[in-house]
N, C-alpha and C positions, 0 to 999 in steps of 0.2 A: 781206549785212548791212553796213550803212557803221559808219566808229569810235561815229558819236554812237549809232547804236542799240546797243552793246556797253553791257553792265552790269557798274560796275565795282563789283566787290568786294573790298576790302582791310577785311582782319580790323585790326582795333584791335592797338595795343600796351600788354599790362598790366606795368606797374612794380610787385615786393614789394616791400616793405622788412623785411628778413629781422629788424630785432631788434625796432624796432615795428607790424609786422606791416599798416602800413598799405597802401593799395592805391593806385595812380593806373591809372585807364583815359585815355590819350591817343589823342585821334579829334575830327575835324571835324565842324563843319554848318555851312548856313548863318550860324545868327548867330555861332559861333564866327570863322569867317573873315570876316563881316563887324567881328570886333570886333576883329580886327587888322587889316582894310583903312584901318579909321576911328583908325589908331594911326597910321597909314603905313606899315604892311609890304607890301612887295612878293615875291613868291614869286622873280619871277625875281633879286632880288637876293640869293637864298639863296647861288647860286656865285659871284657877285663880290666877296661882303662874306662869307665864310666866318666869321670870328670873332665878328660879332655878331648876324650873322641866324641860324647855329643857333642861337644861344639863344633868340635872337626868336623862332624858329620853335616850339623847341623847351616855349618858356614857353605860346605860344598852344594847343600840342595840349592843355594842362592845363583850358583855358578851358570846352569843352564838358562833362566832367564834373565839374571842380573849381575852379570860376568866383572861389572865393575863395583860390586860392593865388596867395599871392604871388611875384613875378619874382625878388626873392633869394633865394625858397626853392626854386626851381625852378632855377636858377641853384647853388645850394649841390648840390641832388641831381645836375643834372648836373656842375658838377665836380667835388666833394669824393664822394659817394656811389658815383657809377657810375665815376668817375676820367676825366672828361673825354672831348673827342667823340674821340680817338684810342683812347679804352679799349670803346665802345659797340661791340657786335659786326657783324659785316657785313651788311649791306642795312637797318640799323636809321634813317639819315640819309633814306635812298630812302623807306624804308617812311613817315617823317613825310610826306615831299613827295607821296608816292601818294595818304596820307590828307587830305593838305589838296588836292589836286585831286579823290578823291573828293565831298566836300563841293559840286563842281558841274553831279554828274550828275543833280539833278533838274530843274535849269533847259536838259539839253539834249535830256531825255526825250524821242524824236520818237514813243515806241511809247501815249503815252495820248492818246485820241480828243479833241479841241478839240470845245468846246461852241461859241465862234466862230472862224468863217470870216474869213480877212482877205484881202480882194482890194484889187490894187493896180492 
């Protein structure tokens, strides 16, 4: 079995919020990461620009379930709420970056049958 035929599965990340009991599901899809590509995010600049692309990033996983939250408020939860990306627990920065390359495994599908042939 080669990488692209591997299915990837990465569970979501759910955020409480323990005193108003609100929920965030952060996770990818297409048009989530298309609506950070159309912003100018780039993933691989997640580790070069560390201070503004987590939040970038971190603002965009909101996008797919909660398309109307806004970047200061996502921004407030991640620093003020969880206490910034130094207080977030381990493998929780990875886990965004899995979910937003998740988001591309249906465009590498090789395992469903093409209705056309393309010959070259």
């Amino acid at each position: 079995m080669s990488k692209l035929d591997e299915k990837v599965n990465v569970k979501p990340i759910t955020l409480r919020d323990t005193e108003t009991g609100d929920t965030y599901i952060l996770e990818f899809n297409r048009d989530s990461v298309k609506f950070a590509e159309d912003r100018g995010f780039v993933i691989d600049d997640v580790s070069k620009f560390p201070m503004t692309k987590w939040h970038e990033l971190f603002y965009y996983a909101f996008h797919m379930h909660h398309p109307r939250v806004a970047k200061a408020n996502t921004d407030k939860i991640l620093d003020e709420e969880l206490g910034g990306i130094t207080a977030l627990p381990d493998g929780f920065l990875e886990r965004l970056v899995e979910l937003y390359g998740a988001a591309f495994e249906p465009l590498v599908d090789t395992s469903k049958n093409s209705k056309v042939q393309i010959e070259m």
